[in-house]
C-alpha positions in Angstrom: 103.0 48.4 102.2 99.5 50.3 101.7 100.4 52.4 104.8 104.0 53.4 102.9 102.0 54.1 99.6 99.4 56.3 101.4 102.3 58.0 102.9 104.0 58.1 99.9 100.9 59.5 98.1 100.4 62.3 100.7 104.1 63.8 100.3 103.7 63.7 96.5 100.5 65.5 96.6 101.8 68.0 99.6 105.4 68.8 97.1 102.9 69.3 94.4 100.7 71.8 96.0 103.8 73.7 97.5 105.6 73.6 93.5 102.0 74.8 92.4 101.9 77.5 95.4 104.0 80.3 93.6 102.4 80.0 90.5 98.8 80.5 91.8 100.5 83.1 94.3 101.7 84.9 90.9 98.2 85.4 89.9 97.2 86.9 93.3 98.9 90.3 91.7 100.6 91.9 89.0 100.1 94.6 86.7 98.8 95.3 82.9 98.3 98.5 80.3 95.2 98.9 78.8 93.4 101.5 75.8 89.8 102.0 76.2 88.1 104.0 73.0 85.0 105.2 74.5 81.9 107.8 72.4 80.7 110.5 75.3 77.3 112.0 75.9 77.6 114.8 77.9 75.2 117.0 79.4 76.2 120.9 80.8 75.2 123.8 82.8 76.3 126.5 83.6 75.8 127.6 87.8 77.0 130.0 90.2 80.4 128.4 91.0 81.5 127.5 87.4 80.0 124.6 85.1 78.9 121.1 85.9 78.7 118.3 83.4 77.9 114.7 83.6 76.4 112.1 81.4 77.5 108.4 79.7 81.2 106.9 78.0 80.1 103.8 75.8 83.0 102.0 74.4 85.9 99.4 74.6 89.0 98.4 76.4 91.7 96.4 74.8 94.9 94.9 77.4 98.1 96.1 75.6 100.6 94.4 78.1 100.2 92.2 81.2 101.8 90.1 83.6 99.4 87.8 83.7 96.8 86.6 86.2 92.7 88.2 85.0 94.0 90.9 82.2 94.8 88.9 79.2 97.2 90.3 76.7 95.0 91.4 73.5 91.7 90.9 74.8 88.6 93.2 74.5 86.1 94.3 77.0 83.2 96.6 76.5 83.2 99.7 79.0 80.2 101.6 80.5 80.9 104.6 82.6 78.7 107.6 84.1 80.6 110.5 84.8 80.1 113.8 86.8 82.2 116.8 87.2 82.7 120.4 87.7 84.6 122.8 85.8 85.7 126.4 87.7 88.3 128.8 87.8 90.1 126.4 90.4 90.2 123.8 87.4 88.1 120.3 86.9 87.2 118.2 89.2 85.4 115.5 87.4 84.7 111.3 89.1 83.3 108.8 86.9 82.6 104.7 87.9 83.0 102.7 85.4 81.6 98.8 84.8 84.0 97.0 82.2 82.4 93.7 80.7 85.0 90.6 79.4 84.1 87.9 76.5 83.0 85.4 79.3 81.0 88.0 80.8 82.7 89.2 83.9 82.8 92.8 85.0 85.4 94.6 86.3 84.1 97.9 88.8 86.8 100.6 88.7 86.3 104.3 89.8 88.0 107.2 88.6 89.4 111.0 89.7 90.8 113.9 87.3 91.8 117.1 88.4 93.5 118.5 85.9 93.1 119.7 82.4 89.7 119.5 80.5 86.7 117.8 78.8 87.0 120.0 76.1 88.2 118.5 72.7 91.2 119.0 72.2 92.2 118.9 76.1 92.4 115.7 78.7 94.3 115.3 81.3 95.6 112.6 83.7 94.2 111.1 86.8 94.1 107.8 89.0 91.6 105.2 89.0 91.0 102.7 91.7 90.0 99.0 90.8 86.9 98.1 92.5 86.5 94.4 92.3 84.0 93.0 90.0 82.4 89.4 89.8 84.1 86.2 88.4 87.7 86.5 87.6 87.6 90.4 88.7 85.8 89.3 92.5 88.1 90.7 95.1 90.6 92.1 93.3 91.7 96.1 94.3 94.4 98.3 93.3 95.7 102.0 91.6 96.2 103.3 87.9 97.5 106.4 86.8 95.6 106.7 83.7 95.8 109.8 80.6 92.4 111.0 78.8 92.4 113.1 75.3 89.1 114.1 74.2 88.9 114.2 70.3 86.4 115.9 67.7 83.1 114.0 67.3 82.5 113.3 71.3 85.2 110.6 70.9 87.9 109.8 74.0 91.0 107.9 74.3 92.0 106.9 77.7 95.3 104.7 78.4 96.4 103.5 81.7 99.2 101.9 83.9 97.5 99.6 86.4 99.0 97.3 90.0 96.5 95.3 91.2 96.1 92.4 93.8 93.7 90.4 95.3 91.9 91.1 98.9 
């Protein structure tokens, strides 16, 4: 009889696991939209082949929409990001990595290319960014955003983006 119940035990704790299986599986991807409100401080020069920039974007990141999984609907994060660019007659070209910190304290790494438009205010433009992986809830976790940037009076920028992700 204690051989059937340890039987029994194992096939109830083996259906459980496989009924369990989709929903952890669920948060091995998905997707989310996200604002980030960040204050610039920019540094320029001018140079033989057009004008480089670069400096600091301090600010904050708030989940619109989400399918679940690390990216909770509503929440905050504070962002950090160092940027570097150049601007030319063939356009921008402008990279920035940025380090976004959750309420428990996790960070997300995400890196980020624009080609088009301006820094300017007034101007933006759109680009991709590439999720990076982070620590905690963010380790191993990759994926693409297309992601749109208006600079405003005052140093102040307004980013919003489209994000897939999954885990590695």
């Amino acid at each position: 009889m204690t051989l059937h119940k340890g039987i029994a035990g194992a096939v109830v704790a083996a259906l459980a696991a496989l009924c369990a299986a989709p929903s952890a599986f669920a948060q091995e991807s998905g997707s989310f939209s996200a604002i980030a409100t960040y204050v610039r401080d920019f540094t320029s020069i001018e140079h033989a082949d057009g004008a480089y920039f670069g400096g600091s974007m301090e600010g904050s990141t708030t989940t619109l929409a989400s399918s679940g999984g690390p990216f909770e609907e509503g929440g905050h994060s504070l962002s950090t990001c160092v940027v570097f660019g150049k601007r030319s007659a063939a356009g921008v070209d402008l990279q920035s990595a940025c380090t976004i910190t959750d309420a428990s304290g996790d960070t997300l790494y995400l890196t980020a290319e624009r080609r088009a438009g301006d820094v300017e205010a007034g101007s933006g433009g759109q680009g991709e960014l590439e999720l990076a992986g982070g620590t905690g809830v963010y380790a191993g976790l990759a994926g693409t955003c297309a992601y749109d940037t208006s600079y405003l009076p005052n140093d102040q920028v307004v980013t919003t983006t489209d994000c897939t992700w999954h885990r590695e």
